[in-house]
DOMAR-426014 format. One record per atom (N, C-alpha, C): residue number from 1; residue in three letters; x, y negated, z negated. Coordinates in pm, whole numbers, plus 50000, padded with zeros to 5 digits. Layout:
BEGIN
NUM / ALA / X / Y / Z $
...
! end
This chain:
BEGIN
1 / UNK / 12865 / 32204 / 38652 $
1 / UNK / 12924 / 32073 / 38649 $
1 / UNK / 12830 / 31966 / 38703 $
2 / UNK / 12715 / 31995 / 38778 $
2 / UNK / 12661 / 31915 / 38853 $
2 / UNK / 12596 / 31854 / 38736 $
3 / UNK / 12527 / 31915 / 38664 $
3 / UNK / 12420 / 31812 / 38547 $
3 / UNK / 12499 / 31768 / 38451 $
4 / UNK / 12650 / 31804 / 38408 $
4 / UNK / 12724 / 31718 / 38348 $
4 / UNK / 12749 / 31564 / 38436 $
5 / UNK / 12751 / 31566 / 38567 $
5 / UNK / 12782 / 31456 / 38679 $
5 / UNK / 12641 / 31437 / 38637 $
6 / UNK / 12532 / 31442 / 38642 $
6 / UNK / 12417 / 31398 / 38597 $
6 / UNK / 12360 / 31328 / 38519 $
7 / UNK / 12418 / 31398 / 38360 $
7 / UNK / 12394 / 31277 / 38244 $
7 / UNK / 12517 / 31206 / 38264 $
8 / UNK / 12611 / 31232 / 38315 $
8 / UNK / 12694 / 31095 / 38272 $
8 / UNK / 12635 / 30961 / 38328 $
9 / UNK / 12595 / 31015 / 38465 $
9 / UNK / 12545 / 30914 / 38540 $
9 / UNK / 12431 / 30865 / 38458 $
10 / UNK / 12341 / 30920 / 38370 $
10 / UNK / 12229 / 30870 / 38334 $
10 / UNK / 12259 / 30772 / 38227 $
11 / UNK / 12348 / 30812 / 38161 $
11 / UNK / 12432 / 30758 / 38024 $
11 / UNK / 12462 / 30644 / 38093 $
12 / UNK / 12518 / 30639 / 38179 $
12 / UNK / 12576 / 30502 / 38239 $
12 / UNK / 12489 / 30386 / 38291 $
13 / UNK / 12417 / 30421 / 38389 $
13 / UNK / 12281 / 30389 / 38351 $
13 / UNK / 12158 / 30352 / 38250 $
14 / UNK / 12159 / 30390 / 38155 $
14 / UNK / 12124 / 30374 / 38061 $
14 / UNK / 12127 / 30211 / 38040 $
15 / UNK / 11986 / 30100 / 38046 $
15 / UNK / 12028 / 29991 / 38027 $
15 / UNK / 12071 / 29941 / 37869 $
16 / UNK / 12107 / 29828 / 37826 $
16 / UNK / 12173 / 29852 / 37692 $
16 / UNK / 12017 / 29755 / 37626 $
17 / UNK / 12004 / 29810 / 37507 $
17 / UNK / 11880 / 29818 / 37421 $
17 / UNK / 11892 / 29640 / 37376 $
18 / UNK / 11750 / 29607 / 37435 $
18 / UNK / 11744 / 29444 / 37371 $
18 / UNK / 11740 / 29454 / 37190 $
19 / UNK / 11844 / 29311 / 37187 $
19 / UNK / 11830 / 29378 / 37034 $
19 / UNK / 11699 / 29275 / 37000 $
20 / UNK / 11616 / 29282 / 36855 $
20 / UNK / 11533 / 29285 / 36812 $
20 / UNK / 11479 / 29144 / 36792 $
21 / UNK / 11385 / 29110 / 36831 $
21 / UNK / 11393 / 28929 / 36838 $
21 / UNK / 11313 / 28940 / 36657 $
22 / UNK / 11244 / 28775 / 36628 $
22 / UNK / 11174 / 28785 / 36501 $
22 / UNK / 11083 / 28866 / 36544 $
23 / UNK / 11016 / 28909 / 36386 $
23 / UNK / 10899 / 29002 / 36394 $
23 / UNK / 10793 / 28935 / 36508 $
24 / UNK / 10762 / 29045 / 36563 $
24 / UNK / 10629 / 29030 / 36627 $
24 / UNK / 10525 / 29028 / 36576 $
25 / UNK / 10413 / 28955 / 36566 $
25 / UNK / 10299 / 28961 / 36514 $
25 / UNK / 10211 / 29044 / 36623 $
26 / UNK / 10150 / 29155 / 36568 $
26 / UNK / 10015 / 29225 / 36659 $
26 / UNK / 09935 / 29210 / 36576 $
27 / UNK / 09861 / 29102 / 36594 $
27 / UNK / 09733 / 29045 / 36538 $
27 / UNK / 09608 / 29086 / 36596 $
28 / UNK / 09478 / 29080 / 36497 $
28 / UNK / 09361 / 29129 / 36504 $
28 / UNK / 09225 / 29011 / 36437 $
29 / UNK / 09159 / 28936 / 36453 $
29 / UNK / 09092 / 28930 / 36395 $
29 / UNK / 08951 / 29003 / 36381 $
30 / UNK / 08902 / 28982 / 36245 $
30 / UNK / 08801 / 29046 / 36198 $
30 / UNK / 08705 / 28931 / 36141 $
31 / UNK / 08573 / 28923 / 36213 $
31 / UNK / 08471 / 28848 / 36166 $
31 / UNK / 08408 / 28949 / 36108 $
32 / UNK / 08438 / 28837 / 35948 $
32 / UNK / 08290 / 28848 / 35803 $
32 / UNK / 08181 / 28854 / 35870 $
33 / UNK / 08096 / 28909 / 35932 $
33 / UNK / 07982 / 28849 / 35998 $
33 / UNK / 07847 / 28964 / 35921 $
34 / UNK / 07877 / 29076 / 35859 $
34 / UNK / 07794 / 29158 / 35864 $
34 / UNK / 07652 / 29086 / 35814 $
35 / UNK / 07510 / 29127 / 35846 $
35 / UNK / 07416 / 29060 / 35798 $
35 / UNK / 07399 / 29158 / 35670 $
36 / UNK / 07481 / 29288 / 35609 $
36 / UNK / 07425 / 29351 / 35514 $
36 / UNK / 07537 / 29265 / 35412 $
37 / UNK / 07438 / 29237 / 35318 $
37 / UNK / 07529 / 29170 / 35211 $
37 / UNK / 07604 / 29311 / 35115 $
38 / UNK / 07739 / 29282 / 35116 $
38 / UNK / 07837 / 29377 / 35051 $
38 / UNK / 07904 / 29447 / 35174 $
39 / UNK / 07865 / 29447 / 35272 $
39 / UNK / 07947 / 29527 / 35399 $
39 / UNK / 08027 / 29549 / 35335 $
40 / UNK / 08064 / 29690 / 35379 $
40 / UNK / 08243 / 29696 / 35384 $
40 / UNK / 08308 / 29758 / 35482 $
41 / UNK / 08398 / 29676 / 35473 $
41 / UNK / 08466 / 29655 / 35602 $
41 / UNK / 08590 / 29753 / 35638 $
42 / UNK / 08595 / 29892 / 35509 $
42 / UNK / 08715 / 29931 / 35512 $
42 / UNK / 08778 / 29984 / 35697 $
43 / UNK / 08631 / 30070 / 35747 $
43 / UNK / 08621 / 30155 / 35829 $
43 / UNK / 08726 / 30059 / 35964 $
44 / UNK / 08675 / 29961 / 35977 $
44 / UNK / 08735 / 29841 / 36064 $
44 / UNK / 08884 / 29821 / 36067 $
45 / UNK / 08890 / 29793 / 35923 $
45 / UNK / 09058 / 29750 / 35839 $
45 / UNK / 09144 / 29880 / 35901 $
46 / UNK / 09072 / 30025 / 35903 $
46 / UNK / 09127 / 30133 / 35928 $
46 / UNK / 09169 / 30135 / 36047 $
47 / UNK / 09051 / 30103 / 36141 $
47 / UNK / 09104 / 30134 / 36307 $
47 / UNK / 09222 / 30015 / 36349 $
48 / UNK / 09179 / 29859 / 36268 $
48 / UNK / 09267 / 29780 / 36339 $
48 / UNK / 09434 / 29825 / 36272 $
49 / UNK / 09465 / 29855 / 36129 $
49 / UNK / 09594 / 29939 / 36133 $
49 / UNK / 09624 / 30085 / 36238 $
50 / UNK / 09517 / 30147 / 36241 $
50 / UNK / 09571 / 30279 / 36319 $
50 / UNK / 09588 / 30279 / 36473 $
51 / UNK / 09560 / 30129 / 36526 $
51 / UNK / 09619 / 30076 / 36646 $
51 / UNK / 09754 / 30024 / 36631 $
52 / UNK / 09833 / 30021 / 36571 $
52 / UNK / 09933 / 29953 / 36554 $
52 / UNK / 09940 / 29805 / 36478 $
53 / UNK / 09854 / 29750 / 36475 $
53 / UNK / 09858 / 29591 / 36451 $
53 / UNK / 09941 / 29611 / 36327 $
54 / UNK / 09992 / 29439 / 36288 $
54 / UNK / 10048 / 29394 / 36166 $
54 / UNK / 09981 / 29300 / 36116 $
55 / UNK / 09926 / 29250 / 36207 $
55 / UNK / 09819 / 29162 / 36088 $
55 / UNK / 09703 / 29148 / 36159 $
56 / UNK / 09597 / 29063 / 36032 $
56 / UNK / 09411 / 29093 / 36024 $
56 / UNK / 09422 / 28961 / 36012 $
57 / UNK / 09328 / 28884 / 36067 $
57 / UNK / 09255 / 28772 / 36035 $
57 / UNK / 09118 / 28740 / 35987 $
58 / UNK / 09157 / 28699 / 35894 $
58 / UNK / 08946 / 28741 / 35850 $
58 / UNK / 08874 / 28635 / 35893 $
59 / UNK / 08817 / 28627 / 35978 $
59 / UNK / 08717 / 28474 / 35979 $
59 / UNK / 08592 / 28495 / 35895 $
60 / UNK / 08601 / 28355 / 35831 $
60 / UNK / 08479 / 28369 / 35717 $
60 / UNK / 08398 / 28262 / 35826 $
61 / UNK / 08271 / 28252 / 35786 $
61 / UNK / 08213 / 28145 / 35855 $
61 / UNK / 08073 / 28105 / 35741 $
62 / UNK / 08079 / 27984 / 35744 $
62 / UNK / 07987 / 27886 / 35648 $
62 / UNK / 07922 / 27789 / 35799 $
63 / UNK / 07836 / 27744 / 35689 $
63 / UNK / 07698 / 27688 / 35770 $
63 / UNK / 07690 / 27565 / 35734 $
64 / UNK / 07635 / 27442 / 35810 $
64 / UNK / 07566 / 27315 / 35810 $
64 / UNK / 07447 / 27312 / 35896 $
65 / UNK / 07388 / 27222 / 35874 $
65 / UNK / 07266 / 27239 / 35921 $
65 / UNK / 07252 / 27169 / 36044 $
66 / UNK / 07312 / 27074 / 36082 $
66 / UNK / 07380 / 27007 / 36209 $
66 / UNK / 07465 / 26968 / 36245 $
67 / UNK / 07527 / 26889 / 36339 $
67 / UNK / 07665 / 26799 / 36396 $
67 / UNK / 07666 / 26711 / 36268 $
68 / UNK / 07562 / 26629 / 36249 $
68 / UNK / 07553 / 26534 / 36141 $
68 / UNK / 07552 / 26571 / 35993 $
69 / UNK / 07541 / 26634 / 35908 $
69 / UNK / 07558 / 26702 / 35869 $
69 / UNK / 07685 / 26683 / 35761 $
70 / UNK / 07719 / 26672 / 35597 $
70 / UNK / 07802 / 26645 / 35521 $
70 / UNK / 07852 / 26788 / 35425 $
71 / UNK / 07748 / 26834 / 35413 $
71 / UNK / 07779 / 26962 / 35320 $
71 / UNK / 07731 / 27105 / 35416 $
72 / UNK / 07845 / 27195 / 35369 $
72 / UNK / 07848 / 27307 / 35437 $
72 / UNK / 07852 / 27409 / 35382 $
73 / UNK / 07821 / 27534 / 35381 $
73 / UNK / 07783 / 27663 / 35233 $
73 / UNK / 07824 / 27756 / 35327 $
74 / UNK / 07817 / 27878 / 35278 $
74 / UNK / 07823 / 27995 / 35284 $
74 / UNK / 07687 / 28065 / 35305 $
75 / UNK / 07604 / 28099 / 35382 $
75 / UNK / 07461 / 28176 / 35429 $
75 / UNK / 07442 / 28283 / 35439 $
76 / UNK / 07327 / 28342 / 35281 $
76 / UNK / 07320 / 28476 / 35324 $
76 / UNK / 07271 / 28472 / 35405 $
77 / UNK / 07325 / 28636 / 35455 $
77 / UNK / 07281 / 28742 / 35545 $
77 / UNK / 07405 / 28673 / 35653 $
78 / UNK / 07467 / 28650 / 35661 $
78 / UNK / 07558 / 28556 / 35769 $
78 / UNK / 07703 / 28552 / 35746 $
79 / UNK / 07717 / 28499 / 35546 $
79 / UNK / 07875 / 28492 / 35543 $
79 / UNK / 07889 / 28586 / 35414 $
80 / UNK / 07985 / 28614 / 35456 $
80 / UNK / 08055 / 28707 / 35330 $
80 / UNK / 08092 / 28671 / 35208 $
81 / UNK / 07998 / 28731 / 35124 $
81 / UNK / 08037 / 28683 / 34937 $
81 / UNK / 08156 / 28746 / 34898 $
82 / UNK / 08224 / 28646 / 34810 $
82 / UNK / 08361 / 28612 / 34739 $
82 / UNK / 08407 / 28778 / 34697 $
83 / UNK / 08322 / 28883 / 34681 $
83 / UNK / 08381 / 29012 / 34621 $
83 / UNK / 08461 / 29071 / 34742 $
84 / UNK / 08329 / 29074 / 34863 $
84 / UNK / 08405 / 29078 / 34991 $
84 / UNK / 08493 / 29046 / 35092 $
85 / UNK / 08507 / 28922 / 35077 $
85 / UNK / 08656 / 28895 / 35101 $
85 / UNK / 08731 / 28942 / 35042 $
86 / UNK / 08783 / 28961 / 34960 $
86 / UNK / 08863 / 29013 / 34826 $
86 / UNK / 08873 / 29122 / 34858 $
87 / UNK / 08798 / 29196 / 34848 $
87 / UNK / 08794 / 29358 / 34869 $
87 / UNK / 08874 / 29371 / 34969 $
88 / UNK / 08817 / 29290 / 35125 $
88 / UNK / 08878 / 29345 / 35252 $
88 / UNK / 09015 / 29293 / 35259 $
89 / UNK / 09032 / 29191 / 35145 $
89 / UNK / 09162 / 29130 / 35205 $
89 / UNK / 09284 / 29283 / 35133 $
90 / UNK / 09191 / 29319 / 35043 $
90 / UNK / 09339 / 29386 / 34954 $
90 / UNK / 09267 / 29545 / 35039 $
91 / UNK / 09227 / 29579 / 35080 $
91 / UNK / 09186 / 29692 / 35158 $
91 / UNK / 09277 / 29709 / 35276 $
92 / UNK / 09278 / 29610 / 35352 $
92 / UNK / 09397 / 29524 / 35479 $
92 / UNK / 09544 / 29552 / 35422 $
93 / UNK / 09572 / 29470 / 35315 $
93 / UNK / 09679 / 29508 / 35239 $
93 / UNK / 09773 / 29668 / 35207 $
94 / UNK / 09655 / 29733 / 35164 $
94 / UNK / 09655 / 29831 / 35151 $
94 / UNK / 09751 / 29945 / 35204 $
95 / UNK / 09679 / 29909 / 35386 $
95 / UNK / 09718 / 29954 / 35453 $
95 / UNK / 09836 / 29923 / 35532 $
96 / UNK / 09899 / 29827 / 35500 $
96 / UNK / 09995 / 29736 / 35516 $
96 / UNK / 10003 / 29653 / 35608 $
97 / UNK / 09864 / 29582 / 35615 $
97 / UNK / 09861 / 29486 / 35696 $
97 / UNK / 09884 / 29340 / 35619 $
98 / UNK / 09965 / 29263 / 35706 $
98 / UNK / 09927 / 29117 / 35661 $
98 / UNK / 09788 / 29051 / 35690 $
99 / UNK / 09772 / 28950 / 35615 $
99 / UNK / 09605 / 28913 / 35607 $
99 / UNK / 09588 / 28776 / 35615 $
100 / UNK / 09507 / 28682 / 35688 $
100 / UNK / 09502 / 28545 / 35685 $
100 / UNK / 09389 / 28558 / 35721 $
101 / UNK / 09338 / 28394 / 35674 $
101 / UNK / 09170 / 28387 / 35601 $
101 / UNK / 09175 / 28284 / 35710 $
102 / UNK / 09067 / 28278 / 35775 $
102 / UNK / 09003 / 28131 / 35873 $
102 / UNK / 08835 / 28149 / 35860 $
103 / UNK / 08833 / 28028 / 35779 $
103 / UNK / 08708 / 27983 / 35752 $
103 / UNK / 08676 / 27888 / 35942 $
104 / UNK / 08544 / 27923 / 35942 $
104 / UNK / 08504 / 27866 / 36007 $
104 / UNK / 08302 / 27744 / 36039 $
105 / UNK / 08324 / 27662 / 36069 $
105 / UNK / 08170 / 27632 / 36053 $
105 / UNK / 08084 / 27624 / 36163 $
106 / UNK / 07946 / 27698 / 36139 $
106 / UNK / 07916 / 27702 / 36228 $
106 / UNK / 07767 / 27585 / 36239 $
107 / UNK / 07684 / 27575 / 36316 $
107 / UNK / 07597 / 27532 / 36301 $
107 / UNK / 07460 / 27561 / 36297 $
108 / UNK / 07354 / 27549 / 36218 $
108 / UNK / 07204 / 27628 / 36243 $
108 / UNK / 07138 / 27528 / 36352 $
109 / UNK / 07149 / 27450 / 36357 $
109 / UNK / 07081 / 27344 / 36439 $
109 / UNK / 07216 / 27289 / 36582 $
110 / UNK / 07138 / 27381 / 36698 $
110 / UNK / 07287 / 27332 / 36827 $
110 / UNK / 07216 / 27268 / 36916 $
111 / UNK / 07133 / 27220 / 36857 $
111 / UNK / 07074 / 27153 / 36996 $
111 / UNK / 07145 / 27033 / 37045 $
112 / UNK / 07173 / 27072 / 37178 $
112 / UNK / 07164 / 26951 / 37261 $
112 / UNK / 07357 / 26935 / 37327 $
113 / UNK / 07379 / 27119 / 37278 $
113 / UNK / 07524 / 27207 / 37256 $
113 / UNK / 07639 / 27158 / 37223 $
114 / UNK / 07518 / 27138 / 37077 $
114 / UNK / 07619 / 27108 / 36926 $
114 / UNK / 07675 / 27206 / 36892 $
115 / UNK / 07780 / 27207 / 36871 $
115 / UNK / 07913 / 27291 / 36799 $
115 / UNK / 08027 / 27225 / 36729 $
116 / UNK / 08136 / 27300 / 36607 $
116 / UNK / 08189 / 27290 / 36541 $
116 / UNK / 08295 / 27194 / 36582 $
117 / UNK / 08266 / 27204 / 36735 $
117 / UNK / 08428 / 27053 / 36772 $
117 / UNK / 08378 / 26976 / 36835 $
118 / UNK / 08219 / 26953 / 36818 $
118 / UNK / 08153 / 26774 / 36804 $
118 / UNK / 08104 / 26798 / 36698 $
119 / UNK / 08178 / 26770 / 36616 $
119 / UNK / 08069 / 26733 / 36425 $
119 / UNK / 08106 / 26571 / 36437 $
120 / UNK / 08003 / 26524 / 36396 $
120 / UNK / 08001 / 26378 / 36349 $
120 / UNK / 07903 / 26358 / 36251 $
121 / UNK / 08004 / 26378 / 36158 $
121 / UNK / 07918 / 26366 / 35968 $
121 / UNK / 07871 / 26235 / 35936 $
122 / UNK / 07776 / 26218 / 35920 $
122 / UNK / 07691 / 26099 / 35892 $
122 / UNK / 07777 / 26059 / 35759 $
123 / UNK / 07829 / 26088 / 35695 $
123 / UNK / 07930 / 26022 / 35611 $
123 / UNK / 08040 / 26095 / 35576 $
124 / UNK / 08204 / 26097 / 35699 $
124 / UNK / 08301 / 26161 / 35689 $
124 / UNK / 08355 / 26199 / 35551 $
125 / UNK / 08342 / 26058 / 35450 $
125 / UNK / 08414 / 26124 / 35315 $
125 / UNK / 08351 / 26240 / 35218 $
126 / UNK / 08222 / 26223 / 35262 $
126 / UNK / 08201 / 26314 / 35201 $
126 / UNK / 08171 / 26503 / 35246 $
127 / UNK / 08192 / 26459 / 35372 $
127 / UNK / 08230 / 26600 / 35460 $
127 / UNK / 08356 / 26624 / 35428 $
128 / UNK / 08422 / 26577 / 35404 $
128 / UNK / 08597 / 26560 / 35390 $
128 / UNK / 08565 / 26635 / 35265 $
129 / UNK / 08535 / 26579 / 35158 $
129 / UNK / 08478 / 26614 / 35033 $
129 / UNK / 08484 / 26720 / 34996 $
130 / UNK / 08334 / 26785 / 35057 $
130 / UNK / 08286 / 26901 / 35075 $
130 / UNK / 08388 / 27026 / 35143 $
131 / UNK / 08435 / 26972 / 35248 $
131 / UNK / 08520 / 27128 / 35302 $
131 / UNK / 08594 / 27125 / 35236 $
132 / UNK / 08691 / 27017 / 35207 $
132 / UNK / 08801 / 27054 / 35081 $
132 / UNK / 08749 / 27165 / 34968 $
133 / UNK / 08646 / 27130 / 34897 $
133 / UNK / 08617 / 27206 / 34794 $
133 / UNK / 08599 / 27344 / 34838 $
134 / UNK / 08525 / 27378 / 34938 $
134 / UNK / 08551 / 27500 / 35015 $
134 / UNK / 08639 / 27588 / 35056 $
135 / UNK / 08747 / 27479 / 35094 $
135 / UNK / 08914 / 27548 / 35158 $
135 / UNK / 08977 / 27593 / 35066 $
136 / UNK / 08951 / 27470 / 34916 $
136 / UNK / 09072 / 27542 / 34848 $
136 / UNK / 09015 / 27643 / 34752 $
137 / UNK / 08849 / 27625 / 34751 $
137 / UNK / 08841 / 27741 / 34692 $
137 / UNK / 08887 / 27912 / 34747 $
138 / UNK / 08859 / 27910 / 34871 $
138 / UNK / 08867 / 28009 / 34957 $
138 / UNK / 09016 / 28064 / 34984 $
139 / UNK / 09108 / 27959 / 35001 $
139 / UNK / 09229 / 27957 / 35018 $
139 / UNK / 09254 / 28012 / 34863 $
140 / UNK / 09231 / 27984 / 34721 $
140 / UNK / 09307 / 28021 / 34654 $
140 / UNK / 09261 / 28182 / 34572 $
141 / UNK / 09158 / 28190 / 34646 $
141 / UNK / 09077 / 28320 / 34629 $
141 / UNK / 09158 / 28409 / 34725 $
142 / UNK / 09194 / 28381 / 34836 $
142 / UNK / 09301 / 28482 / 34924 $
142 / UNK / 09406 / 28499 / 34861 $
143 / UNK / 09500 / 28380 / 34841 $
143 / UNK / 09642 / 28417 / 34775 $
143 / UNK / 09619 / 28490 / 34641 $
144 / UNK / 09522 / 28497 / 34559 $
144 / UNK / 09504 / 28583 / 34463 $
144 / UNK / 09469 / 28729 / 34492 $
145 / UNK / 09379 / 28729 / 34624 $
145 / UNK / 09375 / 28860 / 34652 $
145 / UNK / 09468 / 28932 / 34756 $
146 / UNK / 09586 / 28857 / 34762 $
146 / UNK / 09739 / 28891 / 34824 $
146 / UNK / 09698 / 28869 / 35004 $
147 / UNK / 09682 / 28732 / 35074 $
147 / UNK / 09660 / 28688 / 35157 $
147 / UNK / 09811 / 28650 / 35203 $
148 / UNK / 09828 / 28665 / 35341 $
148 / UNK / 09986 / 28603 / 35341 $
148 / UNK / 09976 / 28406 / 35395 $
149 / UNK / 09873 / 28371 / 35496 $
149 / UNK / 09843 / 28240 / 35567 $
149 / UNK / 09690 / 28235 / 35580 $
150 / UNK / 09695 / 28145 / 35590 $
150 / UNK / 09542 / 28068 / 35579 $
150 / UNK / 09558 / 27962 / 35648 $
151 / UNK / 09482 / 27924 / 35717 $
151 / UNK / 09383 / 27864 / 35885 $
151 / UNK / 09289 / 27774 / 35829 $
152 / UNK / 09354 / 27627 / 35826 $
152 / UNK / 09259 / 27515 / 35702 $
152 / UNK / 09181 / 27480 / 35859 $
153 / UNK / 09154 / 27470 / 35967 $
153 / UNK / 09055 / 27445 / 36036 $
153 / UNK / 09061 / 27485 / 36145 $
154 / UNK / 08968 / 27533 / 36198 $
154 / UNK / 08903 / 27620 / 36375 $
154 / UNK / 08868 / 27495 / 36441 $
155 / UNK / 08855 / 27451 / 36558 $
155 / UNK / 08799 / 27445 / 36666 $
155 / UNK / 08734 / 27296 / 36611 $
156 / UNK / 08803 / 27199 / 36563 $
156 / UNK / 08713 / 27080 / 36476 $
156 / UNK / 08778 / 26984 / 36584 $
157 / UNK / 08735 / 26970 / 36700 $
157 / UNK / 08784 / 26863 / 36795 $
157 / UNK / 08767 / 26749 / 36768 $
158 / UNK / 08630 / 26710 / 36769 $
158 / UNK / 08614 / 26561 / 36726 $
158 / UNK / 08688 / 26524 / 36570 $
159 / UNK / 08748 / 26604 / 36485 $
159 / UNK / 08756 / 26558 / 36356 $
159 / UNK / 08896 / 26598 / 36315 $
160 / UNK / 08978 / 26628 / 36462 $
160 / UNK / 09149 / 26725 / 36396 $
160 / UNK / 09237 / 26580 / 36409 $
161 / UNK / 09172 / 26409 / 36482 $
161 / UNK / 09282 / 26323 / 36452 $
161 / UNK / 09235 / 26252 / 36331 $
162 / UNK / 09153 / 26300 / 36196 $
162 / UNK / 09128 / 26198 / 36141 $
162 / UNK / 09233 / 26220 / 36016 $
163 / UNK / 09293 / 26075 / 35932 $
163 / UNK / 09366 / 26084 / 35834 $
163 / UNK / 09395 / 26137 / 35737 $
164 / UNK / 09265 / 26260 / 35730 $
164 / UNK / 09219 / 26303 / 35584 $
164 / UNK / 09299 / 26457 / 35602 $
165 / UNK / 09356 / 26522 / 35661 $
165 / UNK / 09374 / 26631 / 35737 $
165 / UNK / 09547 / 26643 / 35678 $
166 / UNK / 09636 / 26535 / 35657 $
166 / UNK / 09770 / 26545 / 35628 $
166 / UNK / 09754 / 26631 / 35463 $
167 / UNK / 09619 / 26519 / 35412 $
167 / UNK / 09627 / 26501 / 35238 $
167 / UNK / 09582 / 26651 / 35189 $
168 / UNK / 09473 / 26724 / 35269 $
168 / UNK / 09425 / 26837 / 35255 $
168 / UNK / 09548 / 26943 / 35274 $
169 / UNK / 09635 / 26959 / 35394 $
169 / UNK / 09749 / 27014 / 35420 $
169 / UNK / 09872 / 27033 / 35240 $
170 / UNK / 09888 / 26900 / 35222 $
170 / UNK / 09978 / 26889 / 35104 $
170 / UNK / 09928 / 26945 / 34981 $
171 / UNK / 09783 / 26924 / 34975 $
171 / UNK / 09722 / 26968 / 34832 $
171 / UNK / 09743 / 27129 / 34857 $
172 / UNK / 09694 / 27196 / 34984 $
172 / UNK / 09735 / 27380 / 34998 $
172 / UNK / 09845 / 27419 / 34963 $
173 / UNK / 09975 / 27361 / 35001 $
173 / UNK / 10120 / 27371 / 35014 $
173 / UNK / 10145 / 27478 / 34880 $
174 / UNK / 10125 / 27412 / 34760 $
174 / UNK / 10149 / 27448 / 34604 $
174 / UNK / 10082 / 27585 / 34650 $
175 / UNK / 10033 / 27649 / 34668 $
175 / UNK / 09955 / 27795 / 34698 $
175 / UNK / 10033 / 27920 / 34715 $
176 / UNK / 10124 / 27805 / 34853 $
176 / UNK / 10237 / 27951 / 34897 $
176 / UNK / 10251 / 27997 / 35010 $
177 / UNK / 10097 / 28014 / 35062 $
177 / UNK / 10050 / 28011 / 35183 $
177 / UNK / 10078 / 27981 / 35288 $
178 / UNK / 10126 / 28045 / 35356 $
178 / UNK / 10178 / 27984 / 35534 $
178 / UNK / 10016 / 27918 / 35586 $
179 / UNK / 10019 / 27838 / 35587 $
179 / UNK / 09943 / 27736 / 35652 $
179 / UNK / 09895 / 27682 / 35823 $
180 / UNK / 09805 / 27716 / 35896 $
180 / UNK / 09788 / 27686 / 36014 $
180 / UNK / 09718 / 27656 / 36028 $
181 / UNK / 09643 / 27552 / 36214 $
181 / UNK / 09537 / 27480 / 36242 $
181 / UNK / 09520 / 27583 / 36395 $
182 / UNK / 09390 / 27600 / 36392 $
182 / UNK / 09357 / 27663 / 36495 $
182 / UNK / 09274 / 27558 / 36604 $
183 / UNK / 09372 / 27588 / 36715 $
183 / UNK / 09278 / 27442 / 36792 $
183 / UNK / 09199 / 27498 / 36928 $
184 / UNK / 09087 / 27423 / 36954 $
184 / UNK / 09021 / 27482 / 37049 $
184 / UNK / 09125 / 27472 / 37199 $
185 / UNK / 09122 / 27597 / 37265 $
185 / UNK / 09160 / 27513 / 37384 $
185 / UNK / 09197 / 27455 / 37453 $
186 / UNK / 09071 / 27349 / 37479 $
186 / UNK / 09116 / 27231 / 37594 $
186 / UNK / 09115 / 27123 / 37466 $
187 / UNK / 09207 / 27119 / 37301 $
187 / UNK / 09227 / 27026 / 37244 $
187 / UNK / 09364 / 27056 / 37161 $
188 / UNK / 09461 / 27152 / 37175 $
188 / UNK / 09560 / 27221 / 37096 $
188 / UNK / 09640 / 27125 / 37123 $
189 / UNK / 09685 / 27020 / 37227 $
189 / UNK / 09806 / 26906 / 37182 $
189 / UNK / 09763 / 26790 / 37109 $
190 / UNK / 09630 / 26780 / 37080 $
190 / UNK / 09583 / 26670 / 37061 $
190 / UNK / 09540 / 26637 / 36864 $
191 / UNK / 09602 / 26809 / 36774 $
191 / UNK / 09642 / 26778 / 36672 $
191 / UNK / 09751 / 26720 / 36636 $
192 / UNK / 09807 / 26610 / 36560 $
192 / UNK / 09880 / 26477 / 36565 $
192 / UNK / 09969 / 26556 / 36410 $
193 / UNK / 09911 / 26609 / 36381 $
193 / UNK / 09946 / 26649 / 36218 $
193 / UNK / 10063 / 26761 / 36169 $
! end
């Protein structure tokens, strides 16, 4: 009788089970970074599912040549060509991870510790220009290769209050894409958008 007096007590005890809030995200990102052009990235995609995670973030990263600076590319040996994204995004998939793309820019020229959230483009519209053509190419290259959100800008401090940022937002929308801004830091209240 005693270990019947035992579990009851434990039963009773027993605190009552939180019920289930929204999904949790156990997120991972994964930087494109390999310098071998074609990497693949399955081996990676593998461990970050066989930890548990639910979703991958791919950071892509493209290049300018300074703070000043209007047009921005993709650099071999540095960023990952269009097959490879693709590949890893539906590789990720695969395994049943969700997948979101964050392009990011970096700089070849930091002197003077220049980085991606002091850019000051010697002519904004046409930096504006330029990453657009970039985002939505990139952005619509994910949702084709079954991307769930996409990350239209990293860490762009000096450039996350300017006007051009609503119009870029609305043109993604049509995609599908859950849509986010990644902010540095010591600047995350100071997107207005």
């Amino acid at each position: 009788l005693w270990w019947l007096a035992c579990a009851l007590t434990l039963l009773a005890c027993k605190p009552t089970p939180t019920p289930p809030r929204d999904p949790v995200w156990r997120g991972v990102a994964l930087g494109l970074f390999a310098s071998v052009p074609g990497y693949d990235y399955a081996a990676l995609v593998d461990e970050i599912a066989a930890r548990g995670a639910s979703d991958v973030l791919l950071v892509v990263p493209w290049y300018q040549a300074d703070a000043a600076a209007t047009v921005m590319d993709p650099r071999p040996g540095f960023s990952p060509a269009d097959p490879t994204i693709t590949r890893t995004i539906r590789q990720a998939r695969a395994k049943g991870l969700r997948v979101g793309l964050m392009p990011i820019v970096r700089l070849v020229d930091r002197a003077g510790g220049a980085w991606r959230g002091k850019l000051a483009p010697a002519d904004i519209k046409k930096w504006f220009h330029n990453y657009e053509q970039r985002v939505a190419a990139l952005a619509q290259g994910a949702k084709a290769a079954g991307a769930h959100w996409f990350v239209v800008g990293s860490e762009l401090n000096s450039l996350q209050r300017d006007p051009a940022w609503p119009g870029l937002f609305a043109r993604l929308r049509p995609l599908g894409l859950k849509l986010a801004w990644s902010a540095n830091w010591d600047a995350f209240e100071a997107f207005p958008h």
